[in-house]
C-alpha positions as MATLAB code, in Angstrom:
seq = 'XXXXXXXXXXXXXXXXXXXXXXXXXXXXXXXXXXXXXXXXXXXXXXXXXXXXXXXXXXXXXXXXXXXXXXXXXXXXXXXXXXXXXXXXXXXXXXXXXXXXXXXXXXXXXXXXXXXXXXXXXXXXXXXXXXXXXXXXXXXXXXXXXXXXXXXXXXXXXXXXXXXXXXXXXXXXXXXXXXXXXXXXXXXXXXXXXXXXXXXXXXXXXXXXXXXXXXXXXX';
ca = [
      11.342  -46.832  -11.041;
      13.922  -46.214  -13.899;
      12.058  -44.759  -16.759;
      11.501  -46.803  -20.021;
      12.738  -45.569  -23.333;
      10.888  -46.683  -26.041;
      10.121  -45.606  -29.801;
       6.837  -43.504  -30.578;
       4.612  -44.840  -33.291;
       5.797  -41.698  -35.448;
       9.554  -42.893  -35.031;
       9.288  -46.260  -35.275;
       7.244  -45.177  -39.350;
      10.412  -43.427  -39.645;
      12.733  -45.989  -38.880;
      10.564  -48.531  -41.555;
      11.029  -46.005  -44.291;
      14.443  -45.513  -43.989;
      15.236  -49.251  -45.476;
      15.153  -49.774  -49.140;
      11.888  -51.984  -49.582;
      13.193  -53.472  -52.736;
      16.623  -54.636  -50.888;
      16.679  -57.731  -49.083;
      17.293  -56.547  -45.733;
      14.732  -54.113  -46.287;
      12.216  -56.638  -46.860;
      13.561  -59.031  -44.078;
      13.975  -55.692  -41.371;
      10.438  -54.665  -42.081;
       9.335  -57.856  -40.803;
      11.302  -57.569  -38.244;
      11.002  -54.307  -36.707;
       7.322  -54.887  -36.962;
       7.487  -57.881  -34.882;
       9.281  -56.927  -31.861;
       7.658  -53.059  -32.249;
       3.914  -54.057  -32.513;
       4.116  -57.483  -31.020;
       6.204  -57.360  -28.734;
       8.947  -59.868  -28.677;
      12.831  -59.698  -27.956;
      15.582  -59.151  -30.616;
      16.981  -62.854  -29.142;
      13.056  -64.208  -30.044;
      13.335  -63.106  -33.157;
      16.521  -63.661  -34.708;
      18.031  -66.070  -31.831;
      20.350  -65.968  -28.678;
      23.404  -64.166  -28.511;
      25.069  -66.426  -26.232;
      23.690  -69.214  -26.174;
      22.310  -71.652  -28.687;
      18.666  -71.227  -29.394;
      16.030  -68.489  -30.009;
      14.958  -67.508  -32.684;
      11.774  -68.073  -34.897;
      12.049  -71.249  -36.934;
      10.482  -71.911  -40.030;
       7.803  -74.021  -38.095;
       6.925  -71.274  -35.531;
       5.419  -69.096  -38.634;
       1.681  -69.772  -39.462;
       1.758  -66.762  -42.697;
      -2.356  -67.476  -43.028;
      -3.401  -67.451  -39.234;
      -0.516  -64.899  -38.156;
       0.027  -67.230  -34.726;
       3.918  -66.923  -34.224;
       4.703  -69.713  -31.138;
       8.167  -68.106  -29.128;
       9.574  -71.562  -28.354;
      12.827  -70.705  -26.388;
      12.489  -67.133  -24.655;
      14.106  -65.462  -22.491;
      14.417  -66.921  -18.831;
      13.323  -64.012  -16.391;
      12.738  -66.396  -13.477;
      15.141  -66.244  -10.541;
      18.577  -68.217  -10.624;
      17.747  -70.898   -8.769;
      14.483  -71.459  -10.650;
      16.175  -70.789  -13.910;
      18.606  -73.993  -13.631;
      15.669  -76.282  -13.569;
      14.116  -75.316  -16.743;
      16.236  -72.830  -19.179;
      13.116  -72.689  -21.788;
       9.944  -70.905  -21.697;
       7.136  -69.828  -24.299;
       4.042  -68.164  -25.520;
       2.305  -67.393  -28.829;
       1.335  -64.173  -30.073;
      -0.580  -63.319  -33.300;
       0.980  -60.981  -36.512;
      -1.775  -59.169  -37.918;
      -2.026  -56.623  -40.586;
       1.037  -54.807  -42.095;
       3.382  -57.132  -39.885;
       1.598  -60.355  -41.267;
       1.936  -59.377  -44.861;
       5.473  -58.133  -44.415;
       6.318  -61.549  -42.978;
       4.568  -62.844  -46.251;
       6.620  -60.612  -47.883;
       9.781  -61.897  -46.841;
       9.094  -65.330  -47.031;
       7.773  -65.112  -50.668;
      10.593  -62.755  -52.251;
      13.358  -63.689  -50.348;
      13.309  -66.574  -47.157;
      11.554  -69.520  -49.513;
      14.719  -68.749  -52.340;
      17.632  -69.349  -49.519;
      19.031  -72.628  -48.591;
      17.519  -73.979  -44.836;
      13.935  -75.052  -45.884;
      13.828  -77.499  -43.147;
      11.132  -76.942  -40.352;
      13.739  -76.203  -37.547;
      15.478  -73.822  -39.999;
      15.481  -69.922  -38.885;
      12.275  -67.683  -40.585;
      14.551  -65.104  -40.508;
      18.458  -65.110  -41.985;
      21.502  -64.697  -43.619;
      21.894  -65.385  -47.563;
      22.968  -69.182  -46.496;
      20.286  -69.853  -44.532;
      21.866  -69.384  -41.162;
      22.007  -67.494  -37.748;
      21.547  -63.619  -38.183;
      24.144  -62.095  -36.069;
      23.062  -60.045  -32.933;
      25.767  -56.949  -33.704;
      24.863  -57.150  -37.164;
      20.852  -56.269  -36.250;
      22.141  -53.389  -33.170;
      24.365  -51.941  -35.741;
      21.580  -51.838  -38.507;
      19.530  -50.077  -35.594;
      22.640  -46.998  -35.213;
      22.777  -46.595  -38.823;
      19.209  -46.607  -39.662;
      17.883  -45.217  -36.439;
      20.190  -41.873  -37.457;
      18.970  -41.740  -40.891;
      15.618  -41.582  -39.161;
      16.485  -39.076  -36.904;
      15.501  -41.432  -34.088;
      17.456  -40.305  -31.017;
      20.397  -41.799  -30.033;
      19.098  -43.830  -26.845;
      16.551  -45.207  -28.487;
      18.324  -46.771  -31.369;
      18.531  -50.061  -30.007;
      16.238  -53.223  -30.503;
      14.918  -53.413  -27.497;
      13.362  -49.775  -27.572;
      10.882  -51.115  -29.953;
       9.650  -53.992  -27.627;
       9.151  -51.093  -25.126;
       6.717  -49.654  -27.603;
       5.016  -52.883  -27.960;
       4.192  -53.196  -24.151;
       3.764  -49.369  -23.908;
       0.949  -49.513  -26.056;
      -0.967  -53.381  -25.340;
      -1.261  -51.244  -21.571;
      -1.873  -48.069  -22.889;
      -5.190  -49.882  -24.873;
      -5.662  -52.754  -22.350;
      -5.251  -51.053  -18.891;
      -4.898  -54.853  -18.171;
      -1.136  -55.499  -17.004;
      -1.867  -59.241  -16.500;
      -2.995  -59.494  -20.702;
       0.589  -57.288  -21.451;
       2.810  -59.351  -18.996;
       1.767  -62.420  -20.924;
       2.121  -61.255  -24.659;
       5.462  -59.506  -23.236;
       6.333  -63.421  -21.878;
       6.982  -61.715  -18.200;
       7.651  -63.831  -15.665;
       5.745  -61.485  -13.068;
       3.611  -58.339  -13.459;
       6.809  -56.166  -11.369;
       8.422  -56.268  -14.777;
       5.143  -55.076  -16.977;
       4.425  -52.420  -14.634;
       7.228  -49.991  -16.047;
       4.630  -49.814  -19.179;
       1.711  -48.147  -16.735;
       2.332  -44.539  -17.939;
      -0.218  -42.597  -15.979;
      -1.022  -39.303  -17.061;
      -3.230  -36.624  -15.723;
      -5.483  -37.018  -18.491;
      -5.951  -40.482  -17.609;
      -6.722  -40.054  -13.914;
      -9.232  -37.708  -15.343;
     -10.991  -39.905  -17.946;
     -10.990  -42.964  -15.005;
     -12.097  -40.769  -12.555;
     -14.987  -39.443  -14.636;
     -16.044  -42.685  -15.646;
     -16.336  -44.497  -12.487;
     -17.382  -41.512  -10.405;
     -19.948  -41.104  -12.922;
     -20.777  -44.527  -12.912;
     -21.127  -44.517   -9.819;
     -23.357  -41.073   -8.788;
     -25.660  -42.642  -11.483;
     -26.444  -45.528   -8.952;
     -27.484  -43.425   -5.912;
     -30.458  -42.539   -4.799;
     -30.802  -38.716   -4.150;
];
């Protein structure tokens, strides 16, 4: 199985500090790096498709006092044929903490000031209210992920959705719970995020061996 890059928590603090918080894309990257590095979703979820219409989080998708975000139009991971019959699929996830207040954040400084305030208007965008561009976001990721000292492979924005699904496993151990806040199709794709480690065939082993002896009768 090809091995998954993806950003440690340690880089991905480095990569948030290395934007101005008092510029606008600082404020509007902080959001979004938090959102596709602790919950998960794709760059094209986010900010929209890059070639195709659609994607994207809309102004109606937000809920900044619950912190449910509803992915309306994600990617299609289904087969071909499958994938002509119906081109949209969704889920909901929940922003919590610092990535619910920096959403707030960017919606009260900046988003609620710029023109688009209709429902079906992007959350996230340009000073006129429109589409961020895809190269514009990868090429924020080179500059900034080098300033960071993030290494080179992993400056990308899907490294960070990695993370996410490295870490719902890592605290889960349930690949059916992170194949459905990942939006995975089928668990084949979510098992790249079961990093096993000695130390964790030795804690499960413990525990259910233990479990277990402490059942018999000697």
């Amino acid at each position: 199985m090809e091995m998954t890059v993806f950003m440690t928590d340690g880089e991905i603090t480095r990569l948030l500090r290395s934007f101005n918080p008092r510029m606008t894309n600082g404020i509007m990257y902080s959001a979004v790096i938090r959102l596709m590095g602790f919950c998960g979703l794709r760059a094209s979820e986010v900010i929209g498709h890059e070639k195709r219409e659609g994607g994207g989080l809309r102004i109606r998708d937000i809920d900044l006092t619950s912190g449910e975000v509803t992915i309306r139009d994600a990617k299609d991971t289904r087969a071909k044929e499958k994938r002509q019959k119906k081109n949209k699929t969704g889920r909901v996830v929940f922003a919590q903490g610092e990535t619910l207040e920096a959403m707030r954040t960017w919606w009260t400084k900046t988003r609620s000031s710029l023109p688009g305030q209709d429902p079906e208007d992007y959350f996230f965008c340009n000073r006129f209210g429109g589409k961020i561009n895809n190269s514009q976001l990868r090429r924020a990721f080179r500059i900034y992920g080098a300033k960071a000292g993030i290494p080179q492979e992993k400056r990308h924005p899907h490294a960070l959705r990695h993370s996410a699904g490295t870490r719902f496993y890592k605290i889960t151990k349930d690949l059916l719970i992170t194949q459905k806040i990942l939006g995975h199709a089928n668990a084949h794709e979510t098992v790249r995020y079961a990093h096993v480690s000695g130390a964790d065939i030795e804690e499960t082993m413990k525990r259910v061996l233990g479990r277990i002896e402490s059942t018999q009768i000697l």
